[in-house]
C-alpha positions as CSV (number, residue, x, y, z in Angstrom):
1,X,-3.5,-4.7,-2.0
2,X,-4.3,-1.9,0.6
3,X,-6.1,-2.1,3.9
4,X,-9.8,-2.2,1.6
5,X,-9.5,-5.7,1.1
6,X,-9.2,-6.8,4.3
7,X,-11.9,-4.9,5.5
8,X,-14.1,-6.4,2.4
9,X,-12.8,-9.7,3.7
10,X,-14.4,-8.9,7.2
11,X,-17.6,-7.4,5.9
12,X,-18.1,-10.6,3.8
13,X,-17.4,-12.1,7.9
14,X,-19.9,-10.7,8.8
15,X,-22.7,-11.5,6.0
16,X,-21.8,-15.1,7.0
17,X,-22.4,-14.4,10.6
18,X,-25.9,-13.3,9.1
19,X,-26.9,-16.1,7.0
20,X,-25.2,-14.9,4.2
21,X,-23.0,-17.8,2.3
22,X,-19.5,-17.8,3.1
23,X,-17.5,-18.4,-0.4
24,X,-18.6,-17.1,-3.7
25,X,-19.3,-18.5,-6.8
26,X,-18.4,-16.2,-8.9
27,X,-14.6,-15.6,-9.8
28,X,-13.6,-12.6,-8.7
29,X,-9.5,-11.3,-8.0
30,X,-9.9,-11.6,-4.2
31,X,-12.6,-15.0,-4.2
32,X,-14.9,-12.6,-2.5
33,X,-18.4,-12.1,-4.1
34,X,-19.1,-8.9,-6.0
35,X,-19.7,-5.4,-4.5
36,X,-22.7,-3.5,-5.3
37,X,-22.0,0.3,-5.8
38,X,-24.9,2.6,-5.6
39,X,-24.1,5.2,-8.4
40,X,-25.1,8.6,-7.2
41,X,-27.0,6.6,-4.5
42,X,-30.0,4.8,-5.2
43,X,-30.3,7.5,-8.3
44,X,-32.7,5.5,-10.2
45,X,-35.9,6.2,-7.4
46,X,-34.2,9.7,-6.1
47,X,-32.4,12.9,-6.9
48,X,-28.7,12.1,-7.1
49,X,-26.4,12.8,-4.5
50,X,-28.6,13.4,-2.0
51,X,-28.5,11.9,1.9
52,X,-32.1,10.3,0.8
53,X,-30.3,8.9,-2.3
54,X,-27.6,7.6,-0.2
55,X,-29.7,5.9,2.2
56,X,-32.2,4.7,0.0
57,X,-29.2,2.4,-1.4
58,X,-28.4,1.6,2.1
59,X,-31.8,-0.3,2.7
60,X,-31.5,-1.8,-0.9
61,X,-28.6,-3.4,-0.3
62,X,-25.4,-1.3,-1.6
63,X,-22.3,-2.4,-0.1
64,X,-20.9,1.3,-1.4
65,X,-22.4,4.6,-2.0
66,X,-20.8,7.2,-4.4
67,X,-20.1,10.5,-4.3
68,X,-19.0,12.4,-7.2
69,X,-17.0,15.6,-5.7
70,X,-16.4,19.1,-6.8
71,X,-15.6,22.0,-4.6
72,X,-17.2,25.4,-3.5
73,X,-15.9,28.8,-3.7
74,X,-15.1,28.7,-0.2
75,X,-13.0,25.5,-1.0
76,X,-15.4,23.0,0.6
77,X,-16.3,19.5,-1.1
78,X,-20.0,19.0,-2.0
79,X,-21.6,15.8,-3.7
80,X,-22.4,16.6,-7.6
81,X,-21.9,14.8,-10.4
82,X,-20.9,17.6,-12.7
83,X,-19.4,20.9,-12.0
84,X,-22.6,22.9,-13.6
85,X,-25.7,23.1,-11.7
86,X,-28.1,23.6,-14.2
87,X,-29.9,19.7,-14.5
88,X,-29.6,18.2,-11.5
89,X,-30.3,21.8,-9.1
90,X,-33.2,24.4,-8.9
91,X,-30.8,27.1,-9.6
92,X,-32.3,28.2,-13.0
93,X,-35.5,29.1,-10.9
94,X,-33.4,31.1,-8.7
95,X,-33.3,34.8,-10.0
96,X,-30.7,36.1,-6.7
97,X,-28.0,34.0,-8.8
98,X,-29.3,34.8,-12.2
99,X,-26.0,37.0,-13.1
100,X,-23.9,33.5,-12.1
101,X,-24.4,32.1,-15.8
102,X,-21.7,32.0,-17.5
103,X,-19.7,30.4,-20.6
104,X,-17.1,27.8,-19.8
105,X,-15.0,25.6,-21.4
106,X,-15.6,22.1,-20.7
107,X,-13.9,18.4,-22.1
108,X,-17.1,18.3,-24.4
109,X,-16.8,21.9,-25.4
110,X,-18.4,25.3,-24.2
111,X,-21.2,25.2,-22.2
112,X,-23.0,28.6,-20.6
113,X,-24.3,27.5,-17.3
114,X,-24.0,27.7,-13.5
115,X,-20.6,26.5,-11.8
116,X,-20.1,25.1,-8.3
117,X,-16.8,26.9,-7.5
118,X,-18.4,30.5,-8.1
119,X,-21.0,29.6,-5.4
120,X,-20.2,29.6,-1.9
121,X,-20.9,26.3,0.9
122,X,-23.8,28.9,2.2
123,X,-25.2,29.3,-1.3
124,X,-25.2,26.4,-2.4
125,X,-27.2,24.9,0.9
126,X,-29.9,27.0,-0.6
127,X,-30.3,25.1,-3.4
128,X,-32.3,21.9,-4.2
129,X,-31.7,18.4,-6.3
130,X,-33.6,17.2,-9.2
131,X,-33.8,14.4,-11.1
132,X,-31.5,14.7,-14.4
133,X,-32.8,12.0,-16.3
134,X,-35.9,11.8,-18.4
135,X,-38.1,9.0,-18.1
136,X,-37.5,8.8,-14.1
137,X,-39.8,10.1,-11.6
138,X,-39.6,13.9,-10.6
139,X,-42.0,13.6,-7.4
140,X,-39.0,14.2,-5.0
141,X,-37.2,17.2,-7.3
142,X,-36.9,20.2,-5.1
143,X,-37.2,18.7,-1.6
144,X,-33.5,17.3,-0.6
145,X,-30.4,19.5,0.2
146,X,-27.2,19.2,-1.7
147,X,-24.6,16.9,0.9
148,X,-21.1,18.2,1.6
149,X,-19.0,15.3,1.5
150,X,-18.2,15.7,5.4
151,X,-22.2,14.8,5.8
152,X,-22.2,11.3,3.6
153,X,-18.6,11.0,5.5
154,X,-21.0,11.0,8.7
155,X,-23.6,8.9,7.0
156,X,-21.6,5.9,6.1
157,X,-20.1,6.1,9.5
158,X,-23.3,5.9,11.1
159,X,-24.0,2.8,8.8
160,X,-21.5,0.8,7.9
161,X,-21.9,1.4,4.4
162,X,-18.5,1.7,2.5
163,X,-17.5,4.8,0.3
164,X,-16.5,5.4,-2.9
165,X,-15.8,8.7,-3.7
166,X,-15.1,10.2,-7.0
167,X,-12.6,13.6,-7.7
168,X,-14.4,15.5,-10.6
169,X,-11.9,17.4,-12.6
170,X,-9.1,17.2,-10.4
171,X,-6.8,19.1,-12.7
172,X,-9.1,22.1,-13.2
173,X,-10.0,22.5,-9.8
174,X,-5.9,22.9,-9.2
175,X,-6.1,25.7,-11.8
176,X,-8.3,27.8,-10.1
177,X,-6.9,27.6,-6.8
178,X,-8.3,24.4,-5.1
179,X,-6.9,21.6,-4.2
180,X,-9.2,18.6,-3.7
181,X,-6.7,16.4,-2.2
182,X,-6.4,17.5,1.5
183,X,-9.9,18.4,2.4
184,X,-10.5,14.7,0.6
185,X,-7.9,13.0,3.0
186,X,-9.3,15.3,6.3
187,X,-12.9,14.4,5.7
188,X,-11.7,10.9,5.9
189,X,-9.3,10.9,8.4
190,X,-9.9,8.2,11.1
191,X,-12.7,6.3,9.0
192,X,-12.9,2.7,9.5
193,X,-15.7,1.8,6.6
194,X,-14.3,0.5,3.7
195,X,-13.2,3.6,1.1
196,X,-12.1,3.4,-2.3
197,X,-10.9,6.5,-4.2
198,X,-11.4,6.8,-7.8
199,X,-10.8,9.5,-10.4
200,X,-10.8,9.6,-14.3
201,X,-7.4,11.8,-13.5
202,X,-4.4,9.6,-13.1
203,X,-2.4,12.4,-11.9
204,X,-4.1,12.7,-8.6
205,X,-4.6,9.4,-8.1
206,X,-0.5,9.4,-8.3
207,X,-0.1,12.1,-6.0
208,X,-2.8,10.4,-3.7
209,X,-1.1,6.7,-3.5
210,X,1.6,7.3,-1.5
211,X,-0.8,9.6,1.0
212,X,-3.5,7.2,1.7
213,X,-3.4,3.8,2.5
214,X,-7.2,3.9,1.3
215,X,-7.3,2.1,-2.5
216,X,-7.2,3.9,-5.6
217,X,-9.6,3.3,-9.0
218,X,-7.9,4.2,-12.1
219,X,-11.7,4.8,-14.0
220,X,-11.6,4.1,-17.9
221,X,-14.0,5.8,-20.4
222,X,-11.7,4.4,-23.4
223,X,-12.2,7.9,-25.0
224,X,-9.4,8.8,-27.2
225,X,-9.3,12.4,-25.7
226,X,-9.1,11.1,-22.6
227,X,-5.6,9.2,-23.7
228,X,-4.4,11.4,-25.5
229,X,-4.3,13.8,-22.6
230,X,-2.5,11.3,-20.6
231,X,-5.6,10.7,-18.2
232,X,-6.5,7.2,-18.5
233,X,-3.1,4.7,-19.2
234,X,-2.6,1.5,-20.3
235,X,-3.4,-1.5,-17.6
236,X,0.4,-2.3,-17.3
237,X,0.6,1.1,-15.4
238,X,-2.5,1.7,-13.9
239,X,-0.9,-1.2,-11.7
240,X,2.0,1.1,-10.0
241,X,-0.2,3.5,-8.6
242,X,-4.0,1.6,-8.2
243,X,-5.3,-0.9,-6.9
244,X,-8.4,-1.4,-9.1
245,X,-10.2,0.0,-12.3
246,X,-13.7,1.1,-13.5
247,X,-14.0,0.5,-17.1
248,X,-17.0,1.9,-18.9
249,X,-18.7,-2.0,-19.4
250,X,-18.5,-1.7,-23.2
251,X,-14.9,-2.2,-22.7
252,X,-15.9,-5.7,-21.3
253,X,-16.7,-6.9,-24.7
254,X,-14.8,-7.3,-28.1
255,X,-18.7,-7.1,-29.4
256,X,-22.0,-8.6,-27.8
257,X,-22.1,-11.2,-26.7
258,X,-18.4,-11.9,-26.6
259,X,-16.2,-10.7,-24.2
260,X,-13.0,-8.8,-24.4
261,X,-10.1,-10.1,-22.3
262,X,-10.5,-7.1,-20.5
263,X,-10.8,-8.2,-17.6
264,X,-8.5,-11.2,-17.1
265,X,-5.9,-9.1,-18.0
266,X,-6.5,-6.4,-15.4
267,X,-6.9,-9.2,-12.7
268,X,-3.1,-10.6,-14.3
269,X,-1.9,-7.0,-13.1
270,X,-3.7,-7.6,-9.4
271,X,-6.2,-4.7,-10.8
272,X,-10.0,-5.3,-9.1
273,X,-12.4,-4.7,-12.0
274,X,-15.8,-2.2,-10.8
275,X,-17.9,-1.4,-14.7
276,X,-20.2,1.3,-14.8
277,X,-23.1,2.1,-15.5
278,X,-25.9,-0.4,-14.6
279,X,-29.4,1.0,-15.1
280,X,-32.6,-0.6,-15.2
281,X,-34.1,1.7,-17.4
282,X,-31.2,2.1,-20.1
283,X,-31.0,-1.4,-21.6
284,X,-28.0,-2.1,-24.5
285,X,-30.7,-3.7,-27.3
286,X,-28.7,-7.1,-27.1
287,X,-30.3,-7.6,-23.6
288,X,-33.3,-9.1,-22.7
289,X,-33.2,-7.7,-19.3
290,X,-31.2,-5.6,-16.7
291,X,-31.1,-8.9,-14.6
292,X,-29.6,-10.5,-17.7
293,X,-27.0,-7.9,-18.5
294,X,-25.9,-8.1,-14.4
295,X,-25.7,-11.7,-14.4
296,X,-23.5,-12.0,-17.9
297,X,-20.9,-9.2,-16.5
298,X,-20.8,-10.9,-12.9
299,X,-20.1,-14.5,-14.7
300,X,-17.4,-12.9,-16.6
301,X,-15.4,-12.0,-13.0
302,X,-15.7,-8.2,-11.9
303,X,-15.4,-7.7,-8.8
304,X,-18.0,-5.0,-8.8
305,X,-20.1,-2.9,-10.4
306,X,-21.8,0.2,-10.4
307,X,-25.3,0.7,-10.4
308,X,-28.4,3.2,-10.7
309,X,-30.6,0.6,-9.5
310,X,-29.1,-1.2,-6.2
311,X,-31.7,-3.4,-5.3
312,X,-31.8,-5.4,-8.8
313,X,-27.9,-6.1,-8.2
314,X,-27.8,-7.0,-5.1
315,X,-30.8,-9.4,-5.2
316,X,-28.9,-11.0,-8.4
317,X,-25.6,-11.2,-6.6
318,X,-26.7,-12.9,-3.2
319,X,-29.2,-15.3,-5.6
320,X,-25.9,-16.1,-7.8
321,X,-23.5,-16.5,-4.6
322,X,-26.0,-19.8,-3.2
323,X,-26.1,-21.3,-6.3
């Protein structure tokens, strides 16, 4: 395993050092207790991707914040979940950049929107966040900058919070002229908070393992496209380049209520197991709870997850680790 786990191992130090128990009950690959991941930040209460987001999960507990990252015009990496700008931006009720729309090809087909990398770093500071998701408050839409990675680099450092940044459409950016691998490795150049990379992308996670002694997620969507296309190999692979995987959590389970073996077979190949998506507002109908659907993924062994909701996790994890 790369340097990550150590620095885990002293992190879970110094929880001890502040009342925090010092072996965990749960039976994770390393022995250590879970790590919360704030998906998108705390995105659950805030806009995405946003400083405020990011901090937000600080104070709620997060042991990671995430940054999903695709690049500018002008080459620079900025914190969005998608390459269009349309749902989580005000740029539709900006009519300088009307003329930006345009059609483009996507994984899930053609979609006529606005696109990151025909907008420039100065542009694009212009613009504001929203809230994507219906159902979730939309007090703070249009208040909060979109972060360049360099600025949550800045963040975590000034915290203490690990990272976990994401490469959107690695491949694609390539295409058009942008590599997202060295402005990735610059920005964190020197860090000393725990990072792990991830990517849906094998290829650049390939290209990335013998650069970085950082360690790489090998995510896992399960989607037959995504196979097909060679993105997302078998476990017995994943192992030569990664150090870890993020499985969509339906792949946790050959149906509800009984799990897959998943996950003892990625921790046979020294894989650390992170599912996605926790949210407390998206229930699977087979769960009574969000604190229930946490609790039955922990006691199956991952060694993380992510989450839309930090605070709910990491209340359930610390409660779980004293038992």
């Amino acid at each position: 395993m790369r340097m990550i786990f150590g620095m885990i191992g002293a992190l879970a130090l110094f929880a001890c050092a502040e009342g925090a128990p010092d072996q965990s009950t749960y039976p994770t690959l390393s022995g250590d207790a879970p790590i919360v991941i704030a998906h998108r930040g705390a995105s659950g209460i805030l806009p995405e991707h946003t400083l405020e987001a990011y901090t937000l999960a600080l104070q709620q507990g997060a042991d990671f914040i995430e940054p999903d990252l695709v690049m500018t015009k002008d080459g620079v990496l900025i914190a969005r979940h998608d390459r269009f700008l349309s749902t989580t931006t005000n740029v539709s009720d900006r009519p300088e950049f009307a003329d930006r729309k345009r059609v483009q090809e996507t994984f899930s087909g053609e979609r006529d929107d606005w696109w990151a990398e025909d907008f420039t770093l100065e542009e694009i500071k212009t613009l504001r966040a929203r809230q994507p998701y219906a159902g979730r408050s939309k007090a703070y839409d249009d208040q909060f900058e979109i972060p360049t990675f360099a600025e949550i680099v800045n963040l975590a450092i000034a915290s203490g919070i690990g990272l976990y940044p994401e490469t959107k459409s690695p491949s694609y950016h390539a295409e058009i002229g942008l590599d997202m691998k060295a402005p990735l490795l610059d920005a964190l150049s020197g860090v000393q908070v725990p990072v792990f990379i991830q990517s849906f992308e094998a290829q650049i996670l390939r290209e990335l393992h013998p650069l970085t002694e950082f360690s790489l997620v090998q995510l896992i969507s399960g989607d037959p496209r995504a196979v097909m296309a060679g993105h997302e190999p078998p476990l017995e692979q994943v192992g030569e380049y990664a150090d870890g995987v993020g499985p969509y959590k339906q792949l946790l389970w050959a149906e509800p209520g009984l799990p897959s073996d998943f996950v003892e077979r990625a921790h046979a190949f020294g894989l650390a197991v992170h599912p996605w998506t926790f949210r407390d507002d998206n229930l699977p109908e087979h769960y009574a709870s969000s604190e229930a659907e946490i609790e039955a993924h922990l006691a199956m062994g991952v060694d993380g997850l992510f989450t839309d909701f930090p605070e709910t996790a990491a209340k359930l994890r610390d409660a779980g680790n004293k038992r």
